[in-house]
C-alpha positions, 0 to 999 in steps of 0.5 A: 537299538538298531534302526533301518533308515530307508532313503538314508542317503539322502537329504533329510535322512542322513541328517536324521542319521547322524542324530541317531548315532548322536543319540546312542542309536545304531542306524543302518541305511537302505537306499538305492542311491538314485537321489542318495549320496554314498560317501556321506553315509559311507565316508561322513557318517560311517553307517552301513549302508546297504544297496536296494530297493524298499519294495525287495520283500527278500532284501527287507526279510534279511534286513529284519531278521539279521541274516543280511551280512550289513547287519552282523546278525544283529535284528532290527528294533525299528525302521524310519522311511524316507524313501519316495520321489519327491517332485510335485512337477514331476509326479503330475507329467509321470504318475505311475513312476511316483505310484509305483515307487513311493506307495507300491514299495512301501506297501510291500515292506509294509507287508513284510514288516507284518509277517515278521512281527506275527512270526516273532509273535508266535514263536514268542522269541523276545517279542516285542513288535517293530514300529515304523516312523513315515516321512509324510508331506503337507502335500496330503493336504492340497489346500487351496483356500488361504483362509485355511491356515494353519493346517492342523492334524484334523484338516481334511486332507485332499492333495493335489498331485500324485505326490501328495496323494502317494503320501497320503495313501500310505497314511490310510494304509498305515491305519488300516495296517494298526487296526488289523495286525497292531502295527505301530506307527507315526507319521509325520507331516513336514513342511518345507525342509531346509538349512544344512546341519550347522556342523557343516558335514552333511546338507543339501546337495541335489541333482538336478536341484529342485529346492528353492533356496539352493537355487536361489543361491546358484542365481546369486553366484553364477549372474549368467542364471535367474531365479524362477518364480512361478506364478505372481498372481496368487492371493499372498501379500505380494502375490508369490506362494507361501511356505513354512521352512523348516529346519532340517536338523530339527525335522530329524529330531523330530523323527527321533522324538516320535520313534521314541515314543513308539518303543512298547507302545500300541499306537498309530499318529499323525503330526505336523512338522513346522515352524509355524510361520510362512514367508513368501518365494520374494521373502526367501529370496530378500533373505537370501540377498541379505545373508549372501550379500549379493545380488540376482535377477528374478524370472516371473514364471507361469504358475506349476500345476498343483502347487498350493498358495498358502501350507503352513503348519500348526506344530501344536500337537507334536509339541503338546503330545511328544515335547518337539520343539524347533531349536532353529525357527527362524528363516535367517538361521536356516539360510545361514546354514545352508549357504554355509554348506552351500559354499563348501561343497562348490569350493570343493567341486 
């Protein structure tokens, strides 16, 4: 079956790439390579990879049909969509850049994805209706009160930020799409995605970084940088934010698993994506000094406007309803894997 991965090239779908291919599937990527990496996609996984936007409605048409050359005339059976911006910062100062990208392109593949299930539909030609898997955030939820925690499905969701909120309305749009034209869906809400696969051919390589243990890792090797850390004030153990990592090979399975489910099915759902556990800004900087063995200073910072005390994920559903579990819980594994990529790819710079 052939799958379209929108947003392929970048951290977490090139890993949920290379568990599509693992698992007898045939991917095809779409990325405009602004965060993407071509020659992992290219070089490593060997993909087709396909240069553009998620909001060319004409691109997508071709992409669906199988009249794009990438896709040797072959249709698609499924799509998986990671293509967004992803800096709460960022989004705050620059809104109509987060709007425009990861809620107007989505609507608008959206839309095409409608057109083409109603056009296989009438002709009658192998119908059978293409469903859509949506990379969501635990920034749909905004939650603020620590009390709250874990975040299961059915927490009012009220983000913060415009990041959080062009998730979210995606999820609305998804709903409303399923009770007026059948559209299948799941999307998954997923926590703090981390690690490296443990193959060591693909993991996190971001320009500028944004994520915190890579960072934490440039501050353990370069003594010249600090680690930043913003906000001690906040009502944790030791007054640092609190987050749920989780694994980014078991993120990618957990993809595989609810696209899976979604074959010859009517059905729209949301799941959360974590571990469980929380473990604090100070936490993930300990455990990164004790598999590192080495070293760093710590810059207290202000706090960043909306970011949340306290997300952790209540991953019940998703291993009650689609039997996901996480093969890598826990923190000291994902830290190892990538700090193992970590020193590979600065080894080669």
């Amino acid at each position: 079956m052939r799958i379209l991965v929108v947003g392929g090239a970048g951290y977490i779908g090139s890993h949920t790439v290379k568990a599509l291919i693992h698992e007898g599937f045939k991917p095809i990527v779409l990325d405009n390579l602004v965060f993407g990496d071509r020659s992992i996609v290219e070089n490593v996984l060997k993909t087709p990879l396909i240069v553009g936007q998620a909001g060319d409605k004409g691109l997508i048409k071709s992409i669906l049909s199988g009249t794009h050359p990438k896709t040797n005339g072959k249709k698609i059976d499924a799509i998986i969509n990671f293509a967004a911006y992803t800096s709460v910062s960022e989004s705050i100062k620059n809104p109509s850049k987060y709007y425009r990208n990861n809620l107007g392109d989505a609507l608008s593949m959206l839309e095409v994805l409608v057109e083409h299930n109603e056009l296989r539909n009438n002709k009658k030609i192998n119908y059978s209706k293409i469903p859509i898997i949506f990379s969501s955030s635990c920034a749909t939820y905004g939650i603020k009160n620590v009390k709250n925690m874990p975040i299961k499905e059915n927490t009012p969701q009220n983000p913060l930020n415009p990041y959080g909120k062009s998730k979210f309305m995606i999820e609305q749009i998804l709903s409303d799409f399923s009770d007026a034209y059948g559209l299948s869906s799941i999307s998954l809400r997923f926590f703090n995605a981390a690690g490296a696969d443990p193959e060591c051919n693909i993991g996190e390589n971001h320009e500028p970084e944004t994520h915190l243990i890579p960072l934490i890792f440039d501050a353990l090797v370069d003594k010249k940088k600090s680690i930043k850390v913003f906000g001690d004030d906040y009502p944790t153990n030791d007054g640092t934010c609190i987050r749920d990592f989780i694994h980014v090979n078991d993120l990618a399975q957990a993809h595989i698993i609810a696209l899976k489910s979604l074959f010859n099915r009517d059905y729209c759902g949301f799941y959360n994506v974590g571990t469980g556990r929380g473990h604090s800004v100070l936490e993930v900087i300990e455990i990164c000094k004790k598999v590192t063995n080495l070293e760093l200073s710590i810059e207290i910072s202000e706090r960043r406007e909306g970011d949340a005390p306290v997300l952790i994920a209540s991953p019940q559903k998703i291993m009650r309803e689609l039997g996901w579990k996480p093969s890598y819980p826990k923190l000291e594994n994902i830290i190892e894997h990538a700090w193992r990529w970590y020193l590979k790819i600065n080894s080669e710079k």
